[in-house]
Legacy VTK file of the C-alpha trace (Angstrom):
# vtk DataFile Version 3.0
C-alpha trace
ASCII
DATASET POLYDATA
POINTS 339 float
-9.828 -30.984 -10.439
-10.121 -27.048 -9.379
-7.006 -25.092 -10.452
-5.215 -23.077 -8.192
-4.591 -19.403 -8.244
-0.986 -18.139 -7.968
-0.606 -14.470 -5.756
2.775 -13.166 -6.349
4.598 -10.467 -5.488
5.277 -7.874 -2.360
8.663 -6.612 -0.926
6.571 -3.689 1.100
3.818 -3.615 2.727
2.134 -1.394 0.137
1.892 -4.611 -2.512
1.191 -6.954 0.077
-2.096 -5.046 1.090
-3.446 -5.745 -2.039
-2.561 -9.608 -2.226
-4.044 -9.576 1.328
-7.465 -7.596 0.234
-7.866 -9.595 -2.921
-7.031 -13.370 -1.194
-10.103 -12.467 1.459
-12.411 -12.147 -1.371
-11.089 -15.663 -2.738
-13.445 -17.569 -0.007
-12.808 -21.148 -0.575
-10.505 -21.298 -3.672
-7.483 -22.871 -3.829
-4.912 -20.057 -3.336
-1.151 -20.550 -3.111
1.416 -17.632 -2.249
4.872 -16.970 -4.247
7.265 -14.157 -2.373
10.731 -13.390 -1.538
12.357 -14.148 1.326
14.011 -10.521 1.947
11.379 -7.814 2.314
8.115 -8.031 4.422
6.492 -11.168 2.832
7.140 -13.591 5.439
5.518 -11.453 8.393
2.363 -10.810 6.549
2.109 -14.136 5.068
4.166 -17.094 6.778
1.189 -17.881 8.975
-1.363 -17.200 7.228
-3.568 -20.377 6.443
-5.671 -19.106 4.055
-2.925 -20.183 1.568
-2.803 -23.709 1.214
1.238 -23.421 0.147
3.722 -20.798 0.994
6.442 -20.200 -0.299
9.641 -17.785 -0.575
12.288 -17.346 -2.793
15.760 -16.056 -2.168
15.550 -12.926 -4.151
16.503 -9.360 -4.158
15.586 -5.830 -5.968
17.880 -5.061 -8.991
16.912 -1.157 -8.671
19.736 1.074 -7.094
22.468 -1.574 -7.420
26.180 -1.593 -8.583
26.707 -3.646 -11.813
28.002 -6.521 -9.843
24.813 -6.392 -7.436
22.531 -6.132 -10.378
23.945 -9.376 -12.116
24.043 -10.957 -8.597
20.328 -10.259 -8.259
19.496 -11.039 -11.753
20.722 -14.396 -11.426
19.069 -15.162 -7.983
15.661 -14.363 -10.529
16.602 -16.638 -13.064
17.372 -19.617 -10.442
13.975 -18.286 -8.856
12.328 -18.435 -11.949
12.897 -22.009 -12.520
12.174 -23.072 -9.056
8.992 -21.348 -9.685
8.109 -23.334 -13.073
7.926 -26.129 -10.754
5.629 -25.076 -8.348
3.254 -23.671 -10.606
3.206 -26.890 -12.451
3.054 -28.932 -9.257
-0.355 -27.029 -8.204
-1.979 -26.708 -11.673
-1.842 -23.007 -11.018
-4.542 -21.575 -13.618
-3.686 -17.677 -13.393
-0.787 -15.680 -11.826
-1.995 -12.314 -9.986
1.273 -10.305 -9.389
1.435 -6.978 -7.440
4.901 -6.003 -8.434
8.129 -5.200 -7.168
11.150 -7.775 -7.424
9.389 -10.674 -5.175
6.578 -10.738 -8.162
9.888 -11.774 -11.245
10.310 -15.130 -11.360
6.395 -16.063 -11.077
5.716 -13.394 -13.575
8.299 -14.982 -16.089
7.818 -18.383 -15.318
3.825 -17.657 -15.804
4.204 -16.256 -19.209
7.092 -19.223 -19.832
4.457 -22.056 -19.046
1.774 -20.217 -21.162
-0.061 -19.464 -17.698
-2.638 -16.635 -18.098
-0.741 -13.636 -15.931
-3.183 -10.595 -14.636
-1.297 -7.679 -13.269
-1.757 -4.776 -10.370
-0.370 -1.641 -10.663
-0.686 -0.230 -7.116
0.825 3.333 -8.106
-0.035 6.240 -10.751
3.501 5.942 -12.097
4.223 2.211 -13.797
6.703 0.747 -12.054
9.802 -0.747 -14.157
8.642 -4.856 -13.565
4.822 -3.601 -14.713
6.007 -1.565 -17.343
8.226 -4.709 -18.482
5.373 -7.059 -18.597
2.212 -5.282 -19.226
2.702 -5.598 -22.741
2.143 -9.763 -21.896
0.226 -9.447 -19.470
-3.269 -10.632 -20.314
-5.041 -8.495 -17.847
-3.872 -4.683 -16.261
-5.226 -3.758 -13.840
-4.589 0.231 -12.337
-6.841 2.758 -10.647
-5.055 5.668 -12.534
-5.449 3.832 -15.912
-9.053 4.814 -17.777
-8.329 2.121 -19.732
-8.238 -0.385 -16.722
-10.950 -3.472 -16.788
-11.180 -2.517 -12.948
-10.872 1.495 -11.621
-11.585 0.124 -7.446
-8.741 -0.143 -5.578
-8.663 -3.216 -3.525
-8.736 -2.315 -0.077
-9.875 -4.269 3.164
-13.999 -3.904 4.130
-13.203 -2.410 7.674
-11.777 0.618 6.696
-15.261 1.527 4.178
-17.368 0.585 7.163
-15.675 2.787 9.365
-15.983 5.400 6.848
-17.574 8.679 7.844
-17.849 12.586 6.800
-15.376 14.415 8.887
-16.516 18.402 9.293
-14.035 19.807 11.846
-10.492 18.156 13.077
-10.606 17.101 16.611
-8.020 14.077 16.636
-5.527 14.324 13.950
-3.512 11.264 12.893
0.280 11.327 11.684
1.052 8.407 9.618
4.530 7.543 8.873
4.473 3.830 8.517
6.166 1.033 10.420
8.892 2.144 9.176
8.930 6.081 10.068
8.937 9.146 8.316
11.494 11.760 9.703
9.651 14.552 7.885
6.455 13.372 9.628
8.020 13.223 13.180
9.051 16.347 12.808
6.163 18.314 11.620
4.512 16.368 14.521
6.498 17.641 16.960
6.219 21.641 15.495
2.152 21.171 15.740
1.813 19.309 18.671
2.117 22.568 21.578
0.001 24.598 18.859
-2.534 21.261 18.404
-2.440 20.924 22.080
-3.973 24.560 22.447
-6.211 23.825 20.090
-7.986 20.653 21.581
-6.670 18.488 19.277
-5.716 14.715 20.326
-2.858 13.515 18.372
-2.335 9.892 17.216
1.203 9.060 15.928
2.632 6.221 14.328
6.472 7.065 14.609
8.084 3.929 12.907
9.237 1.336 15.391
12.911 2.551 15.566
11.501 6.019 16.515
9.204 5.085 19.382
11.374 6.216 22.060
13.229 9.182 20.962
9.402 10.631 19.708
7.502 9.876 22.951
10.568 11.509 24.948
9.903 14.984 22.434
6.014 14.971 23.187
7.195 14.106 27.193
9.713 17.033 26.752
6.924 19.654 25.169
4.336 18.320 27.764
1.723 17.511 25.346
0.041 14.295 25.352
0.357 11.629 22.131
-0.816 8.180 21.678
2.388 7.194 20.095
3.395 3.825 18.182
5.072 2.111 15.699
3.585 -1.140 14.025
-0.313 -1.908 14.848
-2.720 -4.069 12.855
-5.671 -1.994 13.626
-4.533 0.831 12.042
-8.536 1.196 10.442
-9.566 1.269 13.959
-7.431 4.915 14.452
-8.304 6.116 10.958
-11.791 5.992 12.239
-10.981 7.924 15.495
-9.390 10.917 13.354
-11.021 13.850 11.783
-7.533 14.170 9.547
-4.103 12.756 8.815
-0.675 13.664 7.501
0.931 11.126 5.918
3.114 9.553 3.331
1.383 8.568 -0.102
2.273 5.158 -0.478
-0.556 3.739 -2.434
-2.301 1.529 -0.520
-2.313 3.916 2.824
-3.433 6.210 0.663
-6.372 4.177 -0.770
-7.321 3.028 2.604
-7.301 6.886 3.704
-9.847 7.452 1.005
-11.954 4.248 1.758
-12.449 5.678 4.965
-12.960 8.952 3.826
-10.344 10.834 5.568
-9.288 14.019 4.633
-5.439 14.027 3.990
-2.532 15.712 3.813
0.130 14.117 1.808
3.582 14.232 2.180
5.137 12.044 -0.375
8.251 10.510 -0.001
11.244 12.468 -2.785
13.138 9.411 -3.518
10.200 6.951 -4.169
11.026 5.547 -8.110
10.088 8.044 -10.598
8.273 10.066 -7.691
5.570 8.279 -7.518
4.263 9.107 -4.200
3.765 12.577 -5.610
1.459 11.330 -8.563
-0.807 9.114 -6.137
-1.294 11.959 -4.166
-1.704 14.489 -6.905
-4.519 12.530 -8.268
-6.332 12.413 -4.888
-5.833 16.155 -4.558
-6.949 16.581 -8.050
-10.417 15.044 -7.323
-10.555 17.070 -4.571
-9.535 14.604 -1.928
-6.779 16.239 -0.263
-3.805 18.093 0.122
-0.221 18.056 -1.268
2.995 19.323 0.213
6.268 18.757 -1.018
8.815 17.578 1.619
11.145 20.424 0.610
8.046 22.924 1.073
6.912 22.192 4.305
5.468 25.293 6.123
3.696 25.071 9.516
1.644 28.109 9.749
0.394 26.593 5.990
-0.300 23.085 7.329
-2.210 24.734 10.364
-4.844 26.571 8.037
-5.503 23.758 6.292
-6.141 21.936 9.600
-8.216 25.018 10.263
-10.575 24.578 7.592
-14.013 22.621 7.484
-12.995 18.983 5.978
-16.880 18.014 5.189
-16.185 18.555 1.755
-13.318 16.813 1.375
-13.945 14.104 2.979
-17.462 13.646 1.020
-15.733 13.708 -2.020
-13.401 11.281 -0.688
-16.831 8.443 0.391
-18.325 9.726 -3.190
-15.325 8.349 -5.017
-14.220 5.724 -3.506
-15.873 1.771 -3.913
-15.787 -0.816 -1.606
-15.972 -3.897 -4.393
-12.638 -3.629 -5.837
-11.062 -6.563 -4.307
-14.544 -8.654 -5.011
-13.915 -7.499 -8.723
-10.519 -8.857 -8.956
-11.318 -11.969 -6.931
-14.085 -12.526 -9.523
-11.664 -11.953 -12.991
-9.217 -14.222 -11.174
-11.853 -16.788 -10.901
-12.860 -16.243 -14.062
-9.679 -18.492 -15.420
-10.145 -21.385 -13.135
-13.203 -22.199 -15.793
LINES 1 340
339 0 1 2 3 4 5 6 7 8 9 10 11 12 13 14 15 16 17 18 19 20 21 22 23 24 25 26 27 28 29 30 31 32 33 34 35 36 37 38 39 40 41 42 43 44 45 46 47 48 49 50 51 52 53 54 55 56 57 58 59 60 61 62 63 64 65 66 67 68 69 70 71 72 73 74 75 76 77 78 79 80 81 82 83 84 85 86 87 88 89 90 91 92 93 94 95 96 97 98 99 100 101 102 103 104 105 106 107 108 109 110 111 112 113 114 115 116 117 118 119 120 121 122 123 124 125 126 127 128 129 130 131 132 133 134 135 136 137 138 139 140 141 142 143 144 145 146 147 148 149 150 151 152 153 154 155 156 157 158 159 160 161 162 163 164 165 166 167 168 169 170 171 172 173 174 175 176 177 178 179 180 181 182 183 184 185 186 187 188 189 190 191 192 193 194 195 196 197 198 199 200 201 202 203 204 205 206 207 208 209 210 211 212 213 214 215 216 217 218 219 220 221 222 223 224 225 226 227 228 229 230 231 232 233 234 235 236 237 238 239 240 241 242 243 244 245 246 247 248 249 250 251 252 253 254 255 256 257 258 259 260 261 262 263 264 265 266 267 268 269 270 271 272 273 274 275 276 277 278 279 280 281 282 283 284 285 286 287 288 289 290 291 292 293 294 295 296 297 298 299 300 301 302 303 304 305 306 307 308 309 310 311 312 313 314 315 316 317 318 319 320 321 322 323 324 325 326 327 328 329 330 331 332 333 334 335 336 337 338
């Protein structure tokens, strides 16, 4: 009988991309699904049927916790952990693929417990603390960032490399701030918007869900017209309408931003773990992919000139770099220990 592959891992958005990209590149295989049940892992995955099993576990992050959180959360992985043994065993799981972050613990552990091969994604240019833990057992490590990685592509859905394109001047500009928001994002949206509006430009704006309202009254209030949102699941489908975005750089946003070659510029997040935001989007800038600003050095007549320049380059650099077979490359290694 065909072993099954184990995906693990999530929490945000940002690792569940990955186990989304990576399980559409699985076809036919036997795939089962391992999560938490805090976090986003139940709204990306609960109903999805391309996993023959579900299912998720009652745990929490340690990070950022009192001592008496941190051993409440440790425990809830080591009951997790156990529970998990079981349901790899019960599927003949061959090979665990974790994203990371604390829905990815028990299945990670329980993997390397049961001897089951575990193959790792790091989704950002700083290691984050789980990944740093296990690399060392992992048997695969996989990282865009890492030279030494077995795979460089970042897994990222086809539609947004077939809506790719090279973007010359900015004519629609698109402010990203996640479903969750970005306060630093409305705002600067709301400074540009009566200068953008002079300009020609269109402006696209995903506010966060809890900002809808109070950000379409501001654009109603300056007179300027915005197509304004919080959650979509077309969100390729507006990447490909814009000539340029300003946006958080949460790793797989940002790799989807490059797959569709869209110039950038990034405003990473200050209190992401060890800053990471800032290192994904340093690298991008460093290729010469974008732009980087600071939260705490935010200047509008700055973020205007660079609006103001010709993006062709940029966003060449962006369709030269990037690869569209990441996710087959991963599905393939994964399939690789079914043998």
């Amino acid at each position: 009988m065909k072993k099954t592959i184990a995906m693990t891992g999530g929490g945000t958005g940002g690792h569940l991309a990955i186990i989304k990209a990576v399980k559409e590149s699985l076809n036919d295989e036997e795939i089962i699904y391992i999560g938490s049940t805090n976090g986003q892992d139940r709204a990306w995955f609960e109903n999805d049927n391309d996993f023959i099993e579900k299912y998720f576990l009652d745990t929490t992050g340690v990070v950022n916790r009192g001592t008496f959180g941190k051993i409440k959360a440790l425990l809830q992985i080591l009951k997790a952990t156990l529970e998990t043994k079981k349901i790899l065993k019960k599927h003949n799981v061959a090979v665990v693929f974790s994203v990371g972050g604390y829905s990815s613990a028990p299945s990670s552990f329980a993997a390397k417990l049961l001897g089951i091969p575990l193959v790792i994604h790091e989704q950002n240019a700083v290691v984050g603390k789980l990944n740093r833990l296990l690399k060392p057992y992992a048997n695969e490590f996989i990282s865009s960032y890492d030279d030494n990685s077995p795979i460089k592509d970042y897994p990222v859905a086809k539609n947004f490399f077939e809506s790719a394109r090279v973007r010359k001047s900015v004519s629609t500009i698109f402010f990203i701030g996640g479903s969750q928001g970005a306060i630093a994002i409305n705002d600067i949206a709301l400074k540009l918007a009566p200068t953008l509006a002079k300009m020609g430009i269109k402006i696209i704006h995903q506010a966060g869900e809890r900002n809808i309202d109070s950000v379409k009254q501001s654009y109603k209030e300056l007179g300027v017209e915005a197509e304004v949102f919080g959650f979509r699941d077309d969100i390729d489908k507006l990447m490909a309408k814009a000539d340029f975005a300003i946006a958080r750089a949460g790793a797989s946003t940002l790799w989807e931003l490059v797959a569709n070659g869209l110039p950038t510029l990034f405003i990473p997040y200050p209190y992401a773990a060890s800053d990471h935001q800032y290192y994904n989007a340093k690298y991008i800038e460093d290729m010469g992919g974008g732009y980087v600003m600071r939260e705490s050095e935010i200047n509008i007549d700055e973020i205007l000139k660079i609006i103001s320049k010709d993006q062709s380059k940029l966003s060449q650099n962006l369709i030269s770099y990037s690869k569209s077979d990441g996710a087959n490359k991963i599905a393939k290694l994964l399939k690789d220990y079914q043998v």
